[in-house]
C-alpha atoms as a printed R data frame, in Angstrom:
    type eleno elety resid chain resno      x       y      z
1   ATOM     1    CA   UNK     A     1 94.357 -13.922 53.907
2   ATOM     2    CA   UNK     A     2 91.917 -12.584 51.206
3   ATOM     3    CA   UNK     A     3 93.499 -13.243 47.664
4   ATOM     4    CA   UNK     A     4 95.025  -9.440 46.130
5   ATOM     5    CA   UNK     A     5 92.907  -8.121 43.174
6   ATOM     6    CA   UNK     A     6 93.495  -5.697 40.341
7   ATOM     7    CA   UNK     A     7 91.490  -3.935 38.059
8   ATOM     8    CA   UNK     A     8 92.193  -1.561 35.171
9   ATOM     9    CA   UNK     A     9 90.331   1.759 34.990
10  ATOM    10    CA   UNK     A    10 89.995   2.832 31.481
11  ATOM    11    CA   UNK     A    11 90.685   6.641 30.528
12  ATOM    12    CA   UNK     A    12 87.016   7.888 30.522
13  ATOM    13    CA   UNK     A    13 86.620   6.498 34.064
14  ATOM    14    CA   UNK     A    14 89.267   8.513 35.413
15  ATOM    15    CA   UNK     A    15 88.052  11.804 33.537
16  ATOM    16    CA   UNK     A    16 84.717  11.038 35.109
17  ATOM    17    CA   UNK     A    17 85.776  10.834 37.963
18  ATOM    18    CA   UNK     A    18 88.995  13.763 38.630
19  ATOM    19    CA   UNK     A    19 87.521  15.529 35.685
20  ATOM    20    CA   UNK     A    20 83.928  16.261 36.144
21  ATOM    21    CA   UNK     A    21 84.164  19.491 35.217
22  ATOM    22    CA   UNK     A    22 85.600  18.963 32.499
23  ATOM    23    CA   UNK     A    23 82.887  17.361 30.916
24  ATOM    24    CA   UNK     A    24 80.241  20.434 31.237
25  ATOM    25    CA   UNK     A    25 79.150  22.440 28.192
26  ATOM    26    CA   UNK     A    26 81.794  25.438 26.816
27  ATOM    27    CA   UNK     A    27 79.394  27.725 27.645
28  ATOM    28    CA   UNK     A    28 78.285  26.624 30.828
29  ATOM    29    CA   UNK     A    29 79.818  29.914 33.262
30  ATOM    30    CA   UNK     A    30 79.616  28.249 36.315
31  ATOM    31    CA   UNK     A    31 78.931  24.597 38.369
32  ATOM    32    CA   UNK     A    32 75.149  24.325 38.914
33  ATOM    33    CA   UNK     A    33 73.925  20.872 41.220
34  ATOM    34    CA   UNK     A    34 71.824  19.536 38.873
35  ATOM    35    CA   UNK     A    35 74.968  19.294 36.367
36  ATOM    36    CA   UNK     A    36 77.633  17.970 38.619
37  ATOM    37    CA   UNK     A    37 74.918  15.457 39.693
38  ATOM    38    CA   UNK     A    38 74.411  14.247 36.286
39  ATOM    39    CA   UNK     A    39 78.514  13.965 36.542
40  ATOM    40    CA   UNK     A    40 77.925  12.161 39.496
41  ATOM    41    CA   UNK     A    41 75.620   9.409 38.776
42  ATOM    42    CA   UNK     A    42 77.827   8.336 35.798
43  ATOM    43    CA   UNK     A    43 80.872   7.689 38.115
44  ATOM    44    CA   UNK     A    44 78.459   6.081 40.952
45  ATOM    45    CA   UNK     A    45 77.510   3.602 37.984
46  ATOM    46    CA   UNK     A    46 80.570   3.172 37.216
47  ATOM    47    CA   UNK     A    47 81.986   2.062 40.480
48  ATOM    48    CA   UNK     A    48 78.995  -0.009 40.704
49  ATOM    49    CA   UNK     A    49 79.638  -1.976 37.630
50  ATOM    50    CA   UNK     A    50 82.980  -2.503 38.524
51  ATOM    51    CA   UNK     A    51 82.286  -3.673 41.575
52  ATOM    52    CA   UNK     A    52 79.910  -6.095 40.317
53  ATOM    53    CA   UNK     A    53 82.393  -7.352 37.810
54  ATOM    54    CA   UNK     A    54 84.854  -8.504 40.679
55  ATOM    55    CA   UNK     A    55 82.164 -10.657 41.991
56  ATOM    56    CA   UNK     A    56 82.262 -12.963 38.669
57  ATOM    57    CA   UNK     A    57 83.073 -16.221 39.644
58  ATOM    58    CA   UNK     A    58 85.905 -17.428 37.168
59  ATOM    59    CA   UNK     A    59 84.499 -20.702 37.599
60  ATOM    60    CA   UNK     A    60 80.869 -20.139 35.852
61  ATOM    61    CA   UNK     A    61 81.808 -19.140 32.550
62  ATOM    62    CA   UNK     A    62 78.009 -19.110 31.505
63  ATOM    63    CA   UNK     A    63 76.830 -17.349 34.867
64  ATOM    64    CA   UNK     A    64 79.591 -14.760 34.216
65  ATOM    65    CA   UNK     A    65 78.299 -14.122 30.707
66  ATOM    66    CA   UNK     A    66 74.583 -13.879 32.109
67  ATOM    67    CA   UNK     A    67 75.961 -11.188 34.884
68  ATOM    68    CA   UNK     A    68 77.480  -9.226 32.244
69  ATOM    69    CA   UNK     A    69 74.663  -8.677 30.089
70  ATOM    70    CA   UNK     A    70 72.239  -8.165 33.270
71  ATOM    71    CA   UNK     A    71 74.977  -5.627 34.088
72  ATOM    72    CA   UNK     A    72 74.661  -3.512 30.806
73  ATOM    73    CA   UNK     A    73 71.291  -3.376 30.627
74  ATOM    74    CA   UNK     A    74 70.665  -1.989 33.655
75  ATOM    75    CA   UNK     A    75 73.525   0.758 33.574
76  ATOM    76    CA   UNK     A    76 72.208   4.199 34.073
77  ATOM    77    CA   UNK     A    77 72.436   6.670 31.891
78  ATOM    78    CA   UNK     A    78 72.365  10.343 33.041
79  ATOM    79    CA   UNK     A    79 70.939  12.499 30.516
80  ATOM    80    CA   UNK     A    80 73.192  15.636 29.496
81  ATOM    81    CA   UNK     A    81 72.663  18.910 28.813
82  ATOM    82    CA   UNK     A    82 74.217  18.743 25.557
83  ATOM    83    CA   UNK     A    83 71.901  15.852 24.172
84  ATOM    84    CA   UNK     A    84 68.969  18.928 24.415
85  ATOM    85    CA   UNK     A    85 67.688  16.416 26.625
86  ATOM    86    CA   UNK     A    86 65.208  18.275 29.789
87  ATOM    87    CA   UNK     A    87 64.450  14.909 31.282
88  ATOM    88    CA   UNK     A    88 63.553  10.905 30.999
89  ATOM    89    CA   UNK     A    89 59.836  10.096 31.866
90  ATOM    90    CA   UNK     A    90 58.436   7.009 32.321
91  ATOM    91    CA   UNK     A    91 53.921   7.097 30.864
92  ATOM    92    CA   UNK     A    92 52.092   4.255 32.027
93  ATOM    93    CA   UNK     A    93 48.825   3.899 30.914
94  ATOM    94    CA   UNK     A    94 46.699   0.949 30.039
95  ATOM    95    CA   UNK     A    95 44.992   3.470 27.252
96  ATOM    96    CA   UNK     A    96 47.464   3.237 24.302
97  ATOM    97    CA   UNK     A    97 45.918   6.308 22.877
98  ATOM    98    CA   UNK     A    98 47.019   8.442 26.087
99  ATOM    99    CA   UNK     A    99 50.744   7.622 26.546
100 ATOM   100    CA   UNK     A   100 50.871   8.361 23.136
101 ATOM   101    CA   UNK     A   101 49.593  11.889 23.412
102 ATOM   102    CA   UNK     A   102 51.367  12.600 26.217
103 ATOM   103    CA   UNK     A   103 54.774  11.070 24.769
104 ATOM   104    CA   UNK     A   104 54.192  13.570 21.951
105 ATOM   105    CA   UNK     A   105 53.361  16.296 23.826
106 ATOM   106    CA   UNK     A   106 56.489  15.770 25.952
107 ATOM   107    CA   UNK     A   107 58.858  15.113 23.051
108 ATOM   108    CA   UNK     A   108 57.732  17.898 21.632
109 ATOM   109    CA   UNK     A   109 59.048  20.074 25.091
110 ATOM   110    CA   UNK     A   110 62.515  18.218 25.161
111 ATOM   111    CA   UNK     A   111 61.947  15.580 26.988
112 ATOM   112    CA   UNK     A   112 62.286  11.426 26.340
113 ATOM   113    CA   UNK     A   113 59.509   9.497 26.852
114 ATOM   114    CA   UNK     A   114 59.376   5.385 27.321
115 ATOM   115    CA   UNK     A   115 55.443   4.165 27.978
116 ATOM   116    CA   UNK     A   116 54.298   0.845 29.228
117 ATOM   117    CA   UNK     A   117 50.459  -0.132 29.088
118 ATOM   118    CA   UNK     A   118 50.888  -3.109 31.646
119 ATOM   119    CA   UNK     A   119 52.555  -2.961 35.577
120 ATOM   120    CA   UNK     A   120 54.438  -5.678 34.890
121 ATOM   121    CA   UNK     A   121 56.560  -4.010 32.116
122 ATOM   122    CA   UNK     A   122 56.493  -0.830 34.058
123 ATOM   123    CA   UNK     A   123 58.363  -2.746 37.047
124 ATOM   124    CA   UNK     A   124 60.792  -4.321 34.637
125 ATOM   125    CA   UNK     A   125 61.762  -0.997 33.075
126 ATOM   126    CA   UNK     A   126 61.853   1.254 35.685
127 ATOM   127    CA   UNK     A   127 63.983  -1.590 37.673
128 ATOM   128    CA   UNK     A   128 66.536  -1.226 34.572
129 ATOM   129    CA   UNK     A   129 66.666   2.377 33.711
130 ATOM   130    CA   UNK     A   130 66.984   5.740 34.795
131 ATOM   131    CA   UNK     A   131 63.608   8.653 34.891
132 ATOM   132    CA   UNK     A   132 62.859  11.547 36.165
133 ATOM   133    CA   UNK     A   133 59.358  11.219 35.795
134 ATOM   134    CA   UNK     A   134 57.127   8.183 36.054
135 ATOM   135    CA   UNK     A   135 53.722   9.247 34.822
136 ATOM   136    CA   UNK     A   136 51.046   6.615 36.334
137 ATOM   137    CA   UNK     A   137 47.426   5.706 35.510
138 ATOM   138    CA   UNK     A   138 46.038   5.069 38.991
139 ATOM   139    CA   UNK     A   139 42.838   2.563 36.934
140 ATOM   140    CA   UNK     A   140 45.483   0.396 35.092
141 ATOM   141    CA   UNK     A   141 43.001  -1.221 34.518
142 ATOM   142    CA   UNK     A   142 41.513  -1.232 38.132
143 ATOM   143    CA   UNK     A   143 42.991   1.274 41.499
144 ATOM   144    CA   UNK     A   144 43.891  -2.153 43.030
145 ATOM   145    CA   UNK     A   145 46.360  -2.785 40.358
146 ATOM   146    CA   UNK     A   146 47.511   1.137 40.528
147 ATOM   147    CA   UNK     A   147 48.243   1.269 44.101
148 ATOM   148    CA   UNK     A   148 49.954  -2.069 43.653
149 ATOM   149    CA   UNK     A   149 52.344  -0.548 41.308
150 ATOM   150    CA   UNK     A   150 52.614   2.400 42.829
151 ATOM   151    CA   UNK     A   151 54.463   0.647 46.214
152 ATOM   152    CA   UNK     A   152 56.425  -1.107 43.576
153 ATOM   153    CA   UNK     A   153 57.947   1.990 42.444
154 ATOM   154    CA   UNK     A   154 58.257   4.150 45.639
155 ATOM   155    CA   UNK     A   155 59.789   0.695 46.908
156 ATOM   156    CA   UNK     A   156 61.961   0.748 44.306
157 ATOM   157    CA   UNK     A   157 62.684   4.176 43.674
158 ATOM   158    CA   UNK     A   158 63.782   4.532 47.443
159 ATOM   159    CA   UNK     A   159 66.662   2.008 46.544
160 ATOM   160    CA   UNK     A   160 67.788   4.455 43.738
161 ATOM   161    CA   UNK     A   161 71.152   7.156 44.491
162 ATOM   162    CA   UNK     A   162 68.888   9.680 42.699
163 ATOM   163    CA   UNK     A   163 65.339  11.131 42.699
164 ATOM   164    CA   UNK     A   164 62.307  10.163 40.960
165 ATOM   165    CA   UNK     A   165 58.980  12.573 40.610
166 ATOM   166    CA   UNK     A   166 55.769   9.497 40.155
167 ATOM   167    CA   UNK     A   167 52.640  11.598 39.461
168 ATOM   168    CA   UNK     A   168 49.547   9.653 39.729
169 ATOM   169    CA   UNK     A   169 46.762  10.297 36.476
170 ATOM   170    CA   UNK     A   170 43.200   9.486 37.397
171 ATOM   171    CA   UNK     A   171 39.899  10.101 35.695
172 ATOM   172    CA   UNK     A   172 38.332   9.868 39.321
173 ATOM   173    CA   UNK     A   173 37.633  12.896 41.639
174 ATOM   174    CA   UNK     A   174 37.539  10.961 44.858
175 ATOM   175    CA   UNK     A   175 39.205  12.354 47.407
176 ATOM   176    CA   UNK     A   176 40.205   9.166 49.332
177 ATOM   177    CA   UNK     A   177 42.259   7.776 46.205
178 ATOM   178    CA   UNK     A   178 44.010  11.344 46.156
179 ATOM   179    CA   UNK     A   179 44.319  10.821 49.632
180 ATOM   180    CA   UNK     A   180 45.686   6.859 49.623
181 ATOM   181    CA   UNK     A   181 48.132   8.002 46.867
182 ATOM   182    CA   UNK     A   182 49.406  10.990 48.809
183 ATOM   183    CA   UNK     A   183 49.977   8.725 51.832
184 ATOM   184    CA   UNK     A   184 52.302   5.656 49.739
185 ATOM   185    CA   UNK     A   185 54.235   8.149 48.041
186 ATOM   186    CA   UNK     A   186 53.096  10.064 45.173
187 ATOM   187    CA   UNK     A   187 54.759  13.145 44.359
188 ATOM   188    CA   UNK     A   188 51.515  14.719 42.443
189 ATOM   189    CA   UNK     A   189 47.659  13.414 42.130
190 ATOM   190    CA   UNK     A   190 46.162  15.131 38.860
191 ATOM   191    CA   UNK     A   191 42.645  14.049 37.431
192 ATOM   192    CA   UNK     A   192 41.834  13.695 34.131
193 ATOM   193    CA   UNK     A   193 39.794  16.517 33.480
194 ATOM   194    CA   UNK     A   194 39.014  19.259 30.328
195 ATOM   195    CA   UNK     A   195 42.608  19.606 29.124
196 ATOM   196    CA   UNK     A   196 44.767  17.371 31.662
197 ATOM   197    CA   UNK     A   197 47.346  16.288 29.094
198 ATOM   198    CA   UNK     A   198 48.264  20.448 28.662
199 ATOM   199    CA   UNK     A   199 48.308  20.665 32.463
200 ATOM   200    CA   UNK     A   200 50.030  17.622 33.070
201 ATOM   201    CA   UNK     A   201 53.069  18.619 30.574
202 ATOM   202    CA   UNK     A   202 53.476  22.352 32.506
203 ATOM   203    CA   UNK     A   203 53.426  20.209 35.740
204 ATOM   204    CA   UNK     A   204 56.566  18.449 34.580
205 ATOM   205    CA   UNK     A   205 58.337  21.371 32.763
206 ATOM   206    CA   UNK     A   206 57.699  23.412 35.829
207 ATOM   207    CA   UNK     A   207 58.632  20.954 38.715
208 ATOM   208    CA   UNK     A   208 60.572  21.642 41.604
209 ATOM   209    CA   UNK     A   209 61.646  18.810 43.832
């Protein structure tokens, strides 16, 4: 017979989770979907954590301690309304001078912006964090490498309880890369042309999933 557990759940759990509503802005009239998801996503991580904290084997102090600090740093956080926060986005670009335009351009529209100029930190980061967007150099530094970390992210953004738009950059015009991209999961292919980054910011103020 499996041993009996119990586990605590603290005050702001609960009003997550019987109180969603509770939590929207005053002058919010009504429920909209993309607010009681936001709601929703919290408690999901929540449950998962706790979940993940029953595992802890009593036995491995040190593994336990390791567990919890994986644990917290990869605990979403939903972005709220209130914050004046439109969205997360995720600019990779191997260019240091373009994910810094385009972070400023988005900050400037509301949004938070994280860049990475390497795949490998992309991975890590989008493994450990919320976006909405993920804003992707295809030539990072070469298309091999881009459509190698774009089936890293579809792969694991199709793991993920929410969605993720990835809109591939590219200062190339050739159809077959639009086409590749298209075909392992990109949301959006935009080239680089006169006056992407202004296009490239409506695209993602204006998105509909």
């Amino acid at each position: 017979m499996a041993d009996k557990v119990t586990i605590e759940l603290d005050e702001s759990f609960l009003k997550k989770f019987f109180g969603l509503t509770d939590e929207l802005l005053p002058d919010v009239g009504s429920i909209d979907l993309p607010s009681l998801k936001r709601q929703l996503l919290n408690v999901e991580e929540e449950i998962k954590q706790l979940k993940e904290t029953l595992q802890l084997d009593p036995k491995k102090p040190f593994s336990n301690a390791n567990k919890m600090k994986e644990i917290n740093a990869v605990k979403v956080r939903a972005r709220s309304e209130d914050e004046g926060v439109k969205g997360k986005v995720l600019i990779i670009d191997d260019l240091g001078v373009i994910t810094y335009q385009l972070s400023t351009m988005l900050k400037r529209e509301s949004f938070e912006c994280v860049t990475s100029n390497d795949i490998v930190g992309a991975i890590d980061l989008f493994k450990k964090n919320h976006y909405d967007f993920v804003l992707m150099d295809l030539f990072i530094p070469t298309q091999r490498e881009g459509f190698i970390l774009l089936d890293e992210l579809k792969k694991i953004s199709n793991g993920k309880p929410y969605k993720t738009v990835i809109g591939v950059m590219s200062a190339s015009n050739k159809k077959e890369y639009k086409l590749a991209c298209s075909q392992k999961g990109a949301d959006f292919f935009l080239e680089k042309t006169d006056a992407w980054q202004d296009e490239i910011c409506k695209l993602v103020q204006n998105y509909e999933s």
